[in-house]
N, C-alpha and C positions, 0 to 999 in steps of 0.2 A: 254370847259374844257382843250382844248390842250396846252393853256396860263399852265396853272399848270404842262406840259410837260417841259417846256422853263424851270420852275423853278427849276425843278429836273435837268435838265441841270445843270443849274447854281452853284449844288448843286457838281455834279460830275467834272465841272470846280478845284473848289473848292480844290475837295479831291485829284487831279489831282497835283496841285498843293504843296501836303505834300512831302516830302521827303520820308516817311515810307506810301506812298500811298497803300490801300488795292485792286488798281486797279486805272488806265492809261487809261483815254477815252480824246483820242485829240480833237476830235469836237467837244464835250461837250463848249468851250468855245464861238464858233463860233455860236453855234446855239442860246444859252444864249444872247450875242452881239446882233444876229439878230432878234429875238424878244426881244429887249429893256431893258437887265437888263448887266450894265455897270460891270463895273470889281468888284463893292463891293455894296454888298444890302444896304441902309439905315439905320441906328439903329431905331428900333421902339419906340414909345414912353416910353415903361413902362418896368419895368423888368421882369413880367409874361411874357408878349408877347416875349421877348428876351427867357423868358427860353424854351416857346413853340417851337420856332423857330429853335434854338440849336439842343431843340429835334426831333421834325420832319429831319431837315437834316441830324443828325447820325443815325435816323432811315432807310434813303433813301440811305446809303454810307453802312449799314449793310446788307442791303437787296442784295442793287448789287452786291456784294462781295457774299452771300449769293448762288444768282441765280447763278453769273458766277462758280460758282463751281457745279452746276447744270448740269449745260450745258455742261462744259468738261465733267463731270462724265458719262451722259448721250452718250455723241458723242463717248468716249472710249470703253462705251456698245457695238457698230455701230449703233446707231442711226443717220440715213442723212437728217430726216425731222424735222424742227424750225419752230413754229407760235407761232410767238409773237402780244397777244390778248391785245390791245389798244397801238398800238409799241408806242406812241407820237415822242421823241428823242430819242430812243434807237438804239446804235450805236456800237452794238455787231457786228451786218453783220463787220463791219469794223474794230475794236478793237481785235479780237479773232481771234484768231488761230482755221481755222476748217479742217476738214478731205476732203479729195477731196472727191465729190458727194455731198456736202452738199447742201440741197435747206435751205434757209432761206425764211418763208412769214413774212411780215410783215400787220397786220392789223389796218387797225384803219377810220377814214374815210378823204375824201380829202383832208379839210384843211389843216389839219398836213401834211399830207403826200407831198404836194403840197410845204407848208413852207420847210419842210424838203429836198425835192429836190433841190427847188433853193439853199439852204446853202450846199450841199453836189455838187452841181456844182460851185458853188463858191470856195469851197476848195480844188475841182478837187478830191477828196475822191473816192476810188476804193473800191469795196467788196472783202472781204476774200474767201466769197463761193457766187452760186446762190441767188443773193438775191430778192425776187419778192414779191412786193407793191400790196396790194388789199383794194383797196379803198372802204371800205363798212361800215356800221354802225351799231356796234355788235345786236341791235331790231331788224333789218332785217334779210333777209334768210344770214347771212355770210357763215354757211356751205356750202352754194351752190356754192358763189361767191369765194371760199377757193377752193373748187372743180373745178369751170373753168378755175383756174390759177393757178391747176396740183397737189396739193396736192393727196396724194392718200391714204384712211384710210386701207389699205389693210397691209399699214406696219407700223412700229412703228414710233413714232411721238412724238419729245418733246413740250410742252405747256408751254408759261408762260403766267402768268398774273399777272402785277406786277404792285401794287399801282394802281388794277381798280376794286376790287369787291367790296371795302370799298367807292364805288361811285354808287354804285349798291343796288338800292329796294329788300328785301327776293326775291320775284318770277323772278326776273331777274339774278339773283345768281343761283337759281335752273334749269333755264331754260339752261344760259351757260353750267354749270357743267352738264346739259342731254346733249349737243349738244356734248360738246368736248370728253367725253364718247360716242357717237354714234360714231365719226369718228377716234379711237383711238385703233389699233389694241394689242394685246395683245405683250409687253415688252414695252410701250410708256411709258414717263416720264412727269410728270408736278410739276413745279414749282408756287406755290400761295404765295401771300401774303394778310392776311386777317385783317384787324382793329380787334386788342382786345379787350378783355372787359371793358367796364367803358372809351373807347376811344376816345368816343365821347362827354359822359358828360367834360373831361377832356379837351380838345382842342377842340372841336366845339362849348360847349355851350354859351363862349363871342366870338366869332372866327367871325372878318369883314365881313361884306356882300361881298361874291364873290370871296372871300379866297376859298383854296383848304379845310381849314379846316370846312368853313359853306354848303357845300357840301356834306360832306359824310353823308351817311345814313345808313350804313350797319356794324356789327361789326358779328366779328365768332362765330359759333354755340359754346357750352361748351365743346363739345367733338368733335374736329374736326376729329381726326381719325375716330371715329365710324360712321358720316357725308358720310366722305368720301367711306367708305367701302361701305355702301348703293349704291355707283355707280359702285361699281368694282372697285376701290385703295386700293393700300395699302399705307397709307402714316406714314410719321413722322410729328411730331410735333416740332418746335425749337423756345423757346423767343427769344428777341432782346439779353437778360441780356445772354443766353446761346452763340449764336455766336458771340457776341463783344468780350468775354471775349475769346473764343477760336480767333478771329484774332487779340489777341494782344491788343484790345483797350476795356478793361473793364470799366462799368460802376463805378461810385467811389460811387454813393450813394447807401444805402442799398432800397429794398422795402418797399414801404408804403403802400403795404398790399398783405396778402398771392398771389403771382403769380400762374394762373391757365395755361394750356393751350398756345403754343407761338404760335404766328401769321403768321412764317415763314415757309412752307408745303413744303414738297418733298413729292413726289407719285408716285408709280409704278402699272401700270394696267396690273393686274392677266388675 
């Protein structure tokens, strides 16, 4: 799955690239390059696929804009603990501005983390804050391996999980959300993003074998607040159609059917 990491890369290359960018990530190109995807994707065959396409990457350029404002808001709190839950390319340790003390973890398991090194010493890339790598595979014990490598649930602690629960079966979804709630002391912050509804009939059901879209398998409960509350958050709910249009880059077409619930969670643990 980390291949679909690269392509989010490629993705923030991209937006990198605008002049009215909603956000500046340098590597983002270099990582995209090193797993194999040249300065411009392909056109796909057909113009569904083209609009799928479009849209998945303004969905992944809304998000990060989305999170990174997350994450100041959060650090401004004083919040000095970051775990980032499937990091793939995520290259915020580097890109942001953090407060001195900040530990940053990054989790996810070897592979990535391994590809992501070598291209971070190829570009001679320095971190902002603490940044520390814990090679584990979200099924296994990661709390534990999260634990060995100094986190510490005693103080608050920002979460993101971003572009991974919508990869994720129901009981693995519930199982994370008990785990990051076990270790998550009271003023912590998380950041989600969850596959909406009808997400998957809409872009997974003709979606190539092996694509990040014939993968998913999880979309968000109908009330994600009330969800969350069950674990001790308090979260907000935000569409894609809500924060596009707040940063400037609104959707031009209208909905094609009543919008429920948005996919993009901020959460603060009471």
């Amino acid at each position: 799955m980390w291949a679909t990491a690269v392509g989010v890369a490629r993705v923030r290359a991209l937006e990198t690239e605008r002049e009215n960018a909603l956000f500046r990530d340098p590597l983002a190109q270099a990582f995209a390059t090193a797993g194999g995807l040249g300065p411009s994707l392909p056109p796909p065959g057909d113009e569904a696929a083209r609009r799928r396409r479009q849209g998945v990457a303004f969905s992944i350029v809304i998000r990060t804009k989305f999170l990174d404002d997350l994450l100041q808001q959060a650090s401004a709190s004083g919040v000095r603990q970051v775990v980032l839950l499937g990091a793939g390319m995520d290259s915020r340790a580097f890109r942001m501005d953090w407060p001195e003390g900040t530990r940053l973890f990054e989790v996810d398991t070897a592979a990535p983390l391994d590809f992501k090194a070598s291209v971070l010493r190829q570009e001679r890339a320095v971190a902002r804050c603490e940044r520390i790598t814990v090679a584990v595979d979200l099924r296994e014990d990661w709390p534990g391996a999260l634990a060995a490598a100094g986190h510490d649930p005693a103080v608050p602690t920002v979460w993101i999980a971003e572009g991974l629960l919508i990869y994720l079966p129901e009981d693995a979804v519930e199982l994370l959300l008990d785990r990051i709630s076990a270790q998550s002391a009271a003023g912590s912050r998380m950041g989600l993003t969850l596959g909406s509804r009808g997400v998957i009939e809409r872009f997974g059901g003709d979606a190539v074998p092996g694509s990040a879209a014939s993968m998913w398998v999880s979309e968000m409960p109908d009330d994600p607040v009330g969800w969350l509350a069950g674990y001790g958050w308090e979260a907000e709910s935000h569409t894609l159609r809500e924060r596009a249009a707040a940063y400037g880059r609104p959707i031009s077409t209208p909905p094609q059917r009543e919008e429920g619930p948005g996919g993009l969670i901020s959460a603060v643990r009471r």
